[in-house]
C-alpha positions as CSV (number, residue, x, y, z in Angstrom):
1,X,-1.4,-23.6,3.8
2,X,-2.9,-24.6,7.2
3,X,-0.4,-27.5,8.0
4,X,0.4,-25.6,11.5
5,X,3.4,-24.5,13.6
6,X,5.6,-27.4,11.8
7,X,4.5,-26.2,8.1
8,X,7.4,-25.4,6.2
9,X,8.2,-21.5,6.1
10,X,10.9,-20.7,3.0
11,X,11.3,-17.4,4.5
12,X,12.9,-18.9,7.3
13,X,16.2,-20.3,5.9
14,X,16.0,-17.4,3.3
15,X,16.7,-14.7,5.7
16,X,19.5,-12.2,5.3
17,X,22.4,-13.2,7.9
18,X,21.4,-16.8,8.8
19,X,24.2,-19.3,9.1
20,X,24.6,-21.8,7.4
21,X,24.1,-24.7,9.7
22,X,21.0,-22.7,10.9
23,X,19.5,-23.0,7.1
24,X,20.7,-26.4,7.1
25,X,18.9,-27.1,10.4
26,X,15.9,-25.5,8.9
27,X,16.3,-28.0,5.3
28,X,17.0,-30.8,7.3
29,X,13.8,-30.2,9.7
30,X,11.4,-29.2,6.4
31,X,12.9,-32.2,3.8
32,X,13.9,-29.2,1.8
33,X,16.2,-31.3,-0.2
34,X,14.6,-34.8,-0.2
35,X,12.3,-36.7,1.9
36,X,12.9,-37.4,5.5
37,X,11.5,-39.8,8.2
38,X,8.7,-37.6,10.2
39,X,5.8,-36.2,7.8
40,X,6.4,-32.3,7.4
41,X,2.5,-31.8,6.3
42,X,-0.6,-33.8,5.9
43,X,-3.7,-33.5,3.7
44,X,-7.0,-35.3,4.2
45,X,-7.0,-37.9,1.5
46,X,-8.8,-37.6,-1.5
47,X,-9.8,-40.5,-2.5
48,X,-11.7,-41.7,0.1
49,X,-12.1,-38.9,2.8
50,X,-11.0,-42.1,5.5
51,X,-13.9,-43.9,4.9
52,X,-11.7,-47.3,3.5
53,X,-9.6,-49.5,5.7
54,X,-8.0,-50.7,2.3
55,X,-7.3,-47.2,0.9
56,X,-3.0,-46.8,0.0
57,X,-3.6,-43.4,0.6
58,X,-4.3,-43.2,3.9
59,X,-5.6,-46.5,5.4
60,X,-9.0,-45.0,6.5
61,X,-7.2,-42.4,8.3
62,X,-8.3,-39.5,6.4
63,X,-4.2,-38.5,6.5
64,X,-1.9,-38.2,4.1
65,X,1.8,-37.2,4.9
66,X,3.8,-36.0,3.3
67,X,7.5,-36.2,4.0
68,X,9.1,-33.2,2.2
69,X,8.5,-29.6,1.7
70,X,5.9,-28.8,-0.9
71,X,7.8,-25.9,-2.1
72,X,11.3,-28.0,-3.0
73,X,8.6,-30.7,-5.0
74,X,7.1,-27.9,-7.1
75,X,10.4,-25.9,-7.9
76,X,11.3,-29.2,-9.6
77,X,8.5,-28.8,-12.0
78,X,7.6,-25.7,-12.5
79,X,5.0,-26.0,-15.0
80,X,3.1,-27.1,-11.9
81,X,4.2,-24.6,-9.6
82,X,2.8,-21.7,-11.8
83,X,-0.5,-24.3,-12.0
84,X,-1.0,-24.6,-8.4
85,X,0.4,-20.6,-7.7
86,X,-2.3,-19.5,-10.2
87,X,-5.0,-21.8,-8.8
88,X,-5.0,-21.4,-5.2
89,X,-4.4,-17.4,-6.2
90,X,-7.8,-17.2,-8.0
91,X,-9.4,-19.3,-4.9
92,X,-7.8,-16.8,-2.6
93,X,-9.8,-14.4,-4.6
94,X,-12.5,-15.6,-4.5
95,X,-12.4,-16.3,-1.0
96,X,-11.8,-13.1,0.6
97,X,-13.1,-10.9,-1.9
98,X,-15.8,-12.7,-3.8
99,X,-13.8,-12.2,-7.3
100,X,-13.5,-15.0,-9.6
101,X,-11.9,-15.3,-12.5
102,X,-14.4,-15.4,-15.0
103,X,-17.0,-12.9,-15.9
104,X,-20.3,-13.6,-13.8
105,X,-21.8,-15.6,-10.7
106,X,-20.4,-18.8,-9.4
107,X,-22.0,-20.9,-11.9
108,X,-20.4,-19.4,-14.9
109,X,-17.1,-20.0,-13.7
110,X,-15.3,-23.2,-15.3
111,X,-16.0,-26.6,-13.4
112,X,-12.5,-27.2,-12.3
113,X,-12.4,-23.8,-11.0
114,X,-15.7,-24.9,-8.8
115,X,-14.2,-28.3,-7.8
116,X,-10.8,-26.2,-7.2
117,X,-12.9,-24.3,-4.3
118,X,-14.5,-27.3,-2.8
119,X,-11.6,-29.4,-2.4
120,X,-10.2,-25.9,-1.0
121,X,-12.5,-25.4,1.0
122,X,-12.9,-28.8,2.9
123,X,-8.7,-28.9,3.2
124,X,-8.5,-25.7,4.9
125,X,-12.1,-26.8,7.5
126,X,-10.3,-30.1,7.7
127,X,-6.6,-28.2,9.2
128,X,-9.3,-25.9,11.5
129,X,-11.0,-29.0,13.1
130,X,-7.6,-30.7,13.3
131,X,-6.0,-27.8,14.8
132,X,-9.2,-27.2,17.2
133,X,-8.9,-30.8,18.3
134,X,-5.1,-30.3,19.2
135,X,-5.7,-27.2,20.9
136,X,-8.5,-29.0,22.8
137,X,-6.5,-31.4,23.6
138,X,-3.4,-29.3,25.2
């Protein structure tokens, strides 16, 4: 979602007339078909937002990478595929257009769908101020 220039694109290696060792530079540079050595992404972490030295997550960091495409780890299951698709869908709606999936205000939507937008939310301010610092940076 806001991972950056090196965020995995499908549409990429799924275009009409690429070669094959152009797809295959484009799997072997996104861990479209298993994990490789450099992160292709990386989340803030969860479950401690970098505040523990100790966490496994991320080691106070606040970084979590992740080493493969997030696309090829949720067309393995695709019970969660169509969980996340429909999730981050209803946030998307709710985000530009103010829609949510329930009938009423905020506060009669369900409480996973309000936790769904917070954790949304601070993922997507965390990629800006990441992405602000890098451009700062250059």
């Amino acid at each position: 979602m806001w991972g950056g220039p090196a965020m995995p694109d499908c549409s990429l290696c799924r275009a009409p007339g690429l070669l094959p060792e152009e797809r295959g530079h484009f799997h072997a540079l996104y861990g479209c078909h298993g994990p490789i050595a450099r992160p292709v992404f990386v989340t803030s972490c969860s479950a401690c937002g970098g505040r523990d030295d100790d966490c496994e997550r991320c080691e106070g960091s606040n970084e979590v990478p992740y080493h493969q495409c997030p696309g090829e780890v949720l067309r393995r299951d695709a019970a969660a595929a169509a969980s996340v698709h429909e999730a981050v869908r209803a946030w998307q709606q709710y985000d530009a257009r103010h829609l949510a999936p329930a009938p009423g205000g905020f506060l009669c939507q369900t409480g996973a769908f309000a936790d769904l937008c917070e954790v949304l939310d601070y993922e997507r301010g965390y990629h800006e101020r990441r992405l602000a610092r890098q451009n700062a940076d250059a």
